[in-house]
C-alpha positions in Angstrom: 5.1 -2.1 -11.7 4.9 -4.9 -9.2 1.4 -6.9 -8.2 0.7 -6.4 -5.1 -1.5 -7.8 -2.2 -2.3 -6.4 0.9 -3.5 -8.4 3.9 -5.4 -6.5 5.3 -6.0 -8.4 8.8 -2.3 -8.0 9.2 -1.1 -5.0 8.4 1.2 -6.2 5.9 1.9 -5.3 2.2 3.2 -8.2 0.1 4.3 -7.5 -3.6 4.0 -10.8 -6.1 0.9 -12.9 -6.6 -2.3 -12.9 -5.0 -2.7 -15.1 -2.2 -5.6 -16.8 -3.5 -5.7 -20.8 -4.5 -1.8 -21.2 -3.6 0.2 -24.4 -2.8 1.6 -24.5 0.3 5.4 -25.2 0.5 7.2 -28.6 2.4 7.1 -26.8 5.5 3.8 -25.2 5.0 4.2 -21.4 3.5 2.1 -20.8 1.1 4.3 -21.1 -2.3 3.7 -18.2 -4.1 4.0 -15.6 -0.7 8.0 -17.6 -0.1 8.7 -15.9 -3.2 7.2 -12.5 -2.3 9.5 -9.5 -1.5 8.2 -7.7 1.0 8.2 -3.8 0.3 9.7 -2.0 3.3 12.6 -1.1 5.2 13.7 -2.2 8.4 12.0 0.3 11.2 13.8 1.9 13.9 12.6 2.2 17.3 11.7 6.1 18.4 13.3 7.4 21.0 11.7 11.2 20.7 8.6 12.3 22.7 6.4 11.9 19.5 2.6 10.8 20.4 2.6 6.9 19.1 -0.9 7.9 18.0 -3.1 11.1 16.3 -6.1 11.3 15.4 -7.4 14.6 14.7 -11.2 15.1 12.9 -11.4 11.9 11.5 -14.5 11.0 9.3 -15.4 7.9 7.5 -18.7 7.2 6.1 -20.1 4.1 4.8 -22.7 4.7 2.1 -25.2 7.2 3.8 -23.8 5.6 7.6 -21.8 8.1 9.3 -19.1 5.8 10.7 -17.3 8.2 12.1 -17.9 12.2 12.8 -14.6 14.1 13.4 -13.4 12.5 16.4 -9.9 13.2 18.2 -7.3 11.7 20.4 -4.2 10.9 21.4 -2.2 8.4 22.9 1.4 8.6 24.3 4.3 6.6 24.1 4.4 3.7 26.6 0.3 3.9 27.9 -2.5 1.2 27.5 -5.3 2.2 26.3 -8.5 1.0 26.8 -11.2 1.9 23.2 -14.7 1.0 24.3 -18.2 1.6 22.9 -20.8 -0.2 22.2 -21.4 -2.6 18.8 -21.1 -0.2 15.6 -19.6 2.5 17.7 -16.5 3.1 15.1 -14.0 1.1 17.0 -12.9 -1.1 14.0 -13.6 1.3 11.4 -10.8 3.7 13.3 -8.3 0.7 14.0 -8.6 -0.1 10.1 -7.7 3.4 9.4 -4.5 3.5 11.9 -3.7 0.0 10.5 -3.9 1.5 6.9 -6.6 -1.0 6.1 -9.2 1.8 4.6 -9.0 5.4 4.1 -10.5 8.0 6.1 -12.9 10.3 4.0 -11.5 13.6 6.2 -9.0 14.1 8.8 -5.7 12.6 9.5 -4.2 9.8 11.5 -0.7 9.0 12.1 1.5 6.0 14.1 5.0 6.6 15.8 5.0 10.6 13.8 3.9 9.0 10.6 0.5 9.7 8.8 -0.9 7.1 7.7 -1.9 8.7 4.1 1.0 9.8 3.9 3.0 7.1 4.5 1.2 3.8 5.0 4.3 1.6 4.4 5.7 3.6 7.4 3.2 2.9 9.4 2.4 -0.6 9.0 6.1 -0.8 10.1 5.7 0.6 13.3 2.5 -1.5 13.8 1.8 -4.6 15.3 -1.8 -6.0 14.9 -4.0 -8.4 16.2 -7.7 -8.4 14.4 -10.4 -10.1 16.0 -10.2 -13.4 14.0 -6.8 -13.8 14.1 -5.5 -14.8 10.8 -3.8 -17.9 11.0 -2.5 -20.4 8.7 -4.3 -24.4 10.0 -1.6 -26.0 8.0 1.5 -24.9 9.4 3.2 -25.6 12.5 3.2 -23.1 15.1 7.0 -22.4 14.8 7.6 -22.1 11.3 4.5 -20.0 11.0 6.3 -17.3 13.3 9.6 -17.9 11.4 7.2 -17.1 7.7 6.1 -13.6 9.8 9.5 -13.1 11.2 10.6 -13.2 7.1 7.3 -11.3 6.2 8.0 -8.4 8.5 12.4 -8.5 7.7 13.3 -9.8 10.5 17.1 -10.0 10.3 17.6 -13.8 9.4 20.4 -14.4 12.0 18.2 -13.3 14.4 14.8 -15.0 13.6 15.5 -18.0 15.6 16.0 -16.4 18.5 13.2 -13.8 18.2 10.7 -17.1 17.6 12.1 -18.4 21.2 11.8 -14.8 22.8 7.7 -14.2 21.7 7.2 -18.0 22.3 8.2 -17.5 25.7 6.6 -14.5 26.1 3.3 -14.9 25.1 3.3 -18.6 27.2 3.5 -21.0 23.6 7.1 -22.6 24.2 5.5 -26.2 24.4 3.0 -25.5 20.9 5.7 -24.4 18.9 5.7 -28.2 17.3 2.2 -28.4 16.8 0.1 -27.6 14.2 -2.0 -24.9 14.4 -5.1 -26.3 13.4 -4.8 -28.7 16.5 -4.5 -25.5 19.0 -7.5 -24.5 21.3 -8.9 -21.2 21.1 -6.6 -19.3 23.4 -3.5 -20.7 22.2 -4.6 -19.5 18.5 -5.2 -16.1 20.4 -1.6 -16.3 22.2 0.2 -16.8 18.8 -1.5 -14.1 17.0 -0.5 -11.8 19.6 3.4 -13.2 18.7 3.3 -12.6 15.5 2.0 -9.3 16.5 5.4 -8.5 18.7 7.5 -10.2 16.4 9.2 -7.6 14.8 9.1 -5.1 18.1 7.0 -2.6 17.0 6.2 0.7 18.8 2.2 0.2 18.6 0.4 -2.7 19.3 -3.1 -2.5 18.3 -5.7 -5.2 19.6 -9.2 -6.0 18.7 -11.4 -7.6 20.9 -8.1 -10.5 21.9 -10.4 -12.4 24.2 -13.7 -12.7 22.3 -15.1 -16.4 22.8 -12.1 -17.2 25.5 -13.3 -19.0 28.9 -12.6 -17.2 32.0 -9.1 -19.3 32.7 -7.9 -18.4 29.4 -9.0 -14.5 29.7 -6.9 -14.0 32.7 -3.7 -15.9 30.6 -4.2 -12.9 27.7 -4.7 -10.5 30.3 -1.0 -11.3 31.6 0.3 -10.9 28.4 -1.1 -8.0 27.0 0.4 -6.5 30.9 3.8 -8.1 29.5 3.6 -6.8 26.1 3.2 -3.3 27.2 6.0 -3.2 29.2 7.8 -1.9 25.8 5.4 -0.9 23.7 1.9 1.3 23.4 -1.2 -0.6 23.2 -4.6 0.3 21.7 -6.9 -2.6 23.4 -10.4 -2.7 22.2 -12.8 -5.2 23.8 -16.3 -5.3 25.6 -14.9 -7.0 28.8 -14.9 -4.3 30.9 -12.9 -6.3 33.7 -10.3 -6.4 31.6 -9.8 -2.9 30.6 -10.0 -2.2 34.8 -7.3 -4.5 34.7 -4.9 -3.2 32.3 -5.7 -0.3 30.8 -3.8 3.3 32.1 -6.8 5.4 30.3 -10.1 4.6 28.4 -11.4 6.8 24.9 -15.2 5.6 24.8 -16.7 6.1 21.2 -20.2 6.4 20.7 -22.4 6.6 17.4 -18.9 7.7 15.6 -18.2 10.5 18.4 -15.7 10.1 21.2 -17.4 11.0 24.2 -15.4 10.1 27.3 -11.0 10.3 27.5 -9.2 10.2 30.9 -8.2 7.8 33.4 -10.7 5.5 34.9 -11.1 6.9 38.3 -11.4 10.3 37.1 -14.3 9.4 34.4 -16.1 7.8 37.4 -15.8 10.5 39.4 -16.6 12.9 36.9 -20.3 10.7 35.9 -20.8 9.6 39.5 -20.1 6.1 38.5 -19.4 3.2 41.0 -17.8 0.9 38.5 -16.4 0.9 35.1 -19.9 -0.4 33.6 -22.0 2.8 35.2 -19.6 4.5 33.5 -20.0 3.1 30.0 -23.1 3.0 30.6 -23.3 6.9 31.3 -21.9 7.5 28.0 -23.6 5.3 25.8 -26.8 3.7 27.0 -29.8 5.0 24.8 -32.0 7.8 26.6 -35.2 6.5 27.7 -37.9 7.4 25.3 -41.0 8.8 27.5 
């Protein structure tokens, strides 16, 4: 039996030697993962009215922490979804569990009509994912870092090159793809994690918080091309910028205290709480009652 290592920030499933204390290669991949086979087959893109995501009475706890109580949803093929609550709500814990980063204690979850304890290797196929801290690789030039994920997720090698031109141009990072990443500013980290997140065209694009410590300029930039990216794909977008979710998002699920507690379209969640704005809203759902 193979060793293998999971990275768990990115949804992939390397088989060969940890990635701990490696060399990196002349051009900057780590040694050990250039030799790594990569355990998966090339993913086909759904045409079938599937859900791209279930989630039906999921639990998770942590020690005696009930991370998550049975909660429910789904979302359809081609929406953007906005997944909101406050800090310690269950957001990440149930994007690990879609991501097939940790296991649900109850339930079941599954991407593009696979489950994800069923079939994780499935899943992490049909994924793309961008964690909050975006793992990156400092040493590497932008470009041949997207060609070592293009590798990592099978891209077909004829058509790597011009895959690493079509998410560079998409995600605005043409002019970095020289540079090394360690000399890129904050947003332009974000913009290439989100291409390496679209790099292999998957059917669900999950996102975690994709504009945390970004100025205002740079927000509206990832704004643009989360719009962009969910022209073909499905997007779960979790963030507390609530302008942004207004901006994008077709629907919001709001979690609270491991429970969902609002699911609809914007307008008719405000008119259902008597909310003015998208923060009265939230605020509806998950502000703490006033102690008397």
């Amino acid at each position: 039996m193979c060793v293998g290592t999971f990275i768990a920030d990115t949804g992939l499933w390397l088989i060969g030697a940890p990635l701990a204390n490696t060399a990196l290669s002349p051009r900057g991949v780590p040694a050990t993962l250039a030799l790594l086979e990569y355990s998966r087959q090339p993913f086909a893109m759904s045409e079938s009215s599937t859900p791209a995501i279930v989630v039906e009475e999921l639990t998770k706890h942590y020690g005696d922490v009930k991370a998550l109580r049975g909660i429910d949803f789904r979302v359809e093929p081609g929406e953007i979804v906005g997944f909101l609550g406050p800090n310690g709500a269950g957001k990440t814990t149930t994007m690990k569990i879609l991501t097939c980063s940790t296991i649900a204690d109850s339930g079941r979850a599954a991407v593009a009509g696979d489950d994800v304890g069923e079939d994780p290797q499935a899943v992490r196929r049909a994924i793309g994912y961008l964690p909050e801290n975006v793992p990156l690789y400092d040493e590497m030039l932008v470009y041949d870092y997207l060609q070592f994920i293009a590798g990592i997720q099978e891209v077909d090698a004829g058509e790597r090159e011009e895959r690493v031109r079509q998410v560079a141009d998409r995600t605005g990072i043409s002019d970095m793809l020289g540079r090394p990443i360690a000399a890129l500013s904050k947003g332009y980290r974000q913009r290439v994690g989100l291409a390496q997140a679209i790099i292999h065209q998957p059917e669900v694009i999950i996102l975690d918080e994709p504009t945390t410590g970004l100025d205002p300029n740079q927000i509206v930039e990832i704004r643009d091309v989360i719009t962009t990216i969910g022209d073909d794909a499905t997007v779960l977008l979790s963030t507390h910028i609530l302008q942004e979710v207004s901006a994008v998002c077709d629907r919001i699920i709001i979690i609270d205290e491991g429970r969902i507690v609002a699911d609809g379209p914007i307008d008719e969640l405000k008119t259902d709480a008597d909310a003015e704005d998208l923060e009265q809203l939230f605020r509806h759902h998950t502000a703490p009652t006033p102690t008397t």
